[in-house]
N, C-alpha and C positions, 0 to 999 in steps of 0.2 A: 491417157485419161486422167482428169485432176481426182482425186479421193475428195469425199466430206471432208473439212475441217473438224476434226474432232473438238468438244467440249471437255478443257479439264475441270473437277471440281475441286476442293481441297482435299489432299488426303487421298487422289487418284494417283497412281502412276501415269507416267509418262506413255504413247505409245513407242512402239517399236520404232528407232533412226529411219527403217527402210521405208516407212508412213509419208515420211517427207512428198512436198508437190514435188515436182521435178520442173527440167529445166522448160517441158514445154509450157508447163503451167504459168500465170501470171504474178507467182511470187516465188520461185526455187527454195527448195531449204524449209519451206514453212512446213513445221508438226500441228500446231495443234495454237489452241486459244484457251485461255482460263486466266480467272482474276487472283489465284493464288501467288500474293508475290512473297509467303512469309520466310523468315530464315532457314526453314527444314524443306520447304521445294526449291527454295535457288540454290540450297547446297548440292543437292539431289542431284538438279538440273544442271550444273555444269562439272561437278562430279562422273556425267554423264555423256558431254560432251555438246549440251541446251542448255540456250541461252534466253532472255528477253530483251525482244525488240521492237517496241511499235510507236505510234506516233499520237497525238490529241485527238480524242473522239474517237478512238479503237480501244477495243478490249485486251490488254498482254498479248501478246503474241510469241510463240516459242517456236526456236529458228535451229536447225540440224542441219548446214548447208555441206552441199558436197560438188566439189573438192572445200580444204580447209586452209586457212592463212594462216599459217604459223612463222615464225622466228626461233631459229635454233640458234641458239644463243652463241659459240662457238664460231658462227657463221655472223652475224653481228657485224656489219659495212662499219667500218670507223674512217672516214674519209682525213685528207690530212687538214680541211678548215671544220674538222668539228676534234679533231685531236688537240689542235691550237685556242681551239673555244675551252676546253675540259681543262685546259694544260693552264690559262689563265685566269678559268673561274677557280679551277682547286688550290689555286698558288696563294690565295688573296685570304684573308683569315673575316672580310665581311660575306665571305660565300659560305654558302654550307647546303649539303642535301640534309631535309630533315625526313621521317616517315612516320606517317600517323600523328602528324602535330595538328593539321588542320584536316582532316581528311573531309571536313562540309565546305569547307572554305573552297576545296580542291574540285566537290564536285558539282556545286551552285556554279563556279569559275566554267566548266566545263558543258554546262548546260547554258550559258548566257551567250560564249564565244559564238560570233559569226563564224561561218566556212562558205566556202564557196562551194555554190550547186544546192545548199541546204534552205529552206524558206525557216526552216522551224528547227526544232528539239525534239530526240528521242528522250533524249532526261526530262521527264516530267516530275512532277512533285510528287505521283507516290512512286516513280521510280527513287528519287534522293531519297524518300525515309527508308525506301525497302533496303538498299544499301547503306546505308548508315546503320537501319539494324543489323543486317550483315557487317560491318565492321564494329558494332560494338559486340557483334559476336565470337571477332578474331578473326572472321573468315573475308574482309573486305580490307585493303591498302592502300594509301595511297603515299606516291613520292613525291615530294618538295623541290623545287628549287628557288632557294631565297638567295637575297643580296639585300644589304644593309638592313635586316631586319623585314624584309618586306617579301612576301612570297609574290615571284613573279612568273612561275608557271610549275606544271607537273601533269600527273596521271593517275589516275586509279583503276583499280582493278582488282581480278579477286584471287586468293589462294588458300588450296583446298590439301594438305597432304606440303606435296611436290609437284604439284601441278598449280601453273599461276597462267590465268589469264587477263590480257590486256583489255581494258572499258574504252578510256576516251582520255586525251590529251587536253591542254590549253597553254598556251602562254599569252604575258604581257608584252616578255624581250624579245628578241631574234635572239634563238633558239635554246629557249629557254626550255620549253618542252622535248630536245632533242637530249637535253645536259639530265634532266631529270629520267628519258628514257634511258640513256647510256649509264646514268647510275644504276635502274633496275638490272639492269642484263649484266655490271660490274657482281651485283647481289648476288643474281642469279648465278654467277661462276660461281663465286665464291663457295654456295654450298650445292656444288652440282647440279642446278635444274638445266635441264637440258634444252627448254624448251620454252617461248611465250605464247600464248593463243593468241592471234589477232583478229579472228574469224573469219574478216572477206577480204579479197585486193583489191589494194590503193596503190597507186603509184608510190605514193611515197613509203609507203611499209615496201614495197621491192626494194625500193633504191637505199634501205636499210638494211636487205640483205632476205624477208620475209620472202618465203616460198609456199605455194598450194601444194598440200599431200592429199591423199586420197581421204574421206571420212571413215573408213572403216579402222586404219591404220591411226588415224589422230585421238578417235573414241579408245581404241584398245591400250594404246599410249597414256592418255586422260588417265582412265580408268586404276591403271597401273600405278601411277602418282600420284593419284588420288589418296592412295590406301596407305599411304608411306606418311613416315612423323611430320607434324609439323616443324619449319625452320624456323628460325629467329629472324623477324623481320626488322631491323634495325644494320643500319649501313655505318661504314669506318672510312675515313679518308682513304686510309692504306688500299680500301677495296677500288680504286680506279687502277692499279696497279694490273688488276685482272684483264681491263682493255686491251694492254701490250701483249697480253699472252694469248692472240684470237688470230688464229692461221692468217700470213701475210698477204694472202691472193685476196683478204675482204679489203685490204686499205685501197 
């Protein structure tokens, strides 16, 4: 049987993960609705393991799905045409990953891109400011990848502690988007995060190496790196060097 949808107001908690519709229901994963999108609920909420996701002419929507898509980073597919893609963007002194140069630029870019299967946009426009104030809070990122001056694709997302989760990709180039996620996960070794949120499966997040955990196991994880320092979000050339060092059964 599906629950009420609950109503959040500002300043309410969340309810409980196990609230979620389930899978017979006509939405899985869904908690709850409320127009709260300020900086102290979306920290809350994915400090917690919720998210927001909804579409034009819907009220926010808060998503707790179960099972979870994550990316352990260790596990990281490096295939050998995206090794030789990395190997020739990082050689060239017009390339460079930047982080937090344009991070509006990153996710206007990100809410315009067609995809295939998509008629529309989750990124809506107070989705961008909500996150922009989240990253003018510290707690929202995004990675670059430019060539000759020009940003030609990346990713944003958010990080809370030790816990980073993944938004939404775009690129302009062929695979430009893959060189700016392979830089995050380069970061992510670097200062141990063990993990990316991806939230749902995609083919293409598996074939990067993305596997579903269970949600109890992902939130108590979350929760856990949440509460740990924040890292230094800024990337070194030196850090692609971390690639080479990711168990030889993902190439």
């Amino acid at each position: 049987m599906t629950l009420p949808l609950p109503w959040l107001e500002a300043g309410q908690p969340f309810p409980p993960f196990d609230q979620t519709w389930g899978e017979e229901s006509p939405a899985p994963g869904l908690l709850c609705a409320g127009n709260d999108l300020s900086v102290d609920t979306l920290k809350h909420a994915y400090a917690n393991g919720i998210f927001p996701w909804y579409s034009a002419g819907q009220p926010p929507l808060w998503w707790c799905p179960d099972p979870r898509m994550v990316l352990h980073v260790n596990n990281f597919r490096v295939s050998s045409s995206l090794k030789k893609t990395i190997k020739k963007f990082s050689s060239s002194n017009a390339n460079e990953i930047r982080i937090d140069s344009a991070f509006k630029d990153v996710i206007q870019a990100c809410s315009t891109i067609s995809r295939s299967g998509q008629s529309d946009t989750w990124i809506l426009p107070e989705m961008i400011n909500a996150y922009s104030n989240l990253h003018q809070a510290g707690l929202a990122h995004s990675v670059e990848t430019w060539v000759d001056g020009q940003l030609i694709g990346g990713l944003y997302g958010v990080g809370i502690g030790h816990a980073v989760f993944g938004e939404s990709m775009f690129h302009r180039s062929t695979d430009a988007s893959k060189i700016a996620l392979a830089a995050l996960v380069a970061l992510c070794h670097q200062h141990h995060i063990p993990q990316i949120d991806c939230q749902q499966n995609t083919r293409h997040l598996a074939a990067l190496g993305a596997v579903e955990i269970p949600r109890l196991n992902f939130i108590r994880k979350v929760q856990s790196l949440a509460e740990m320092s924040a890292f230094e979000w800024k990337f070194a050339p030196s850090y692609w060097k971390n690639l080479d060092m990711l168990s030889s059964h993902n190439t």
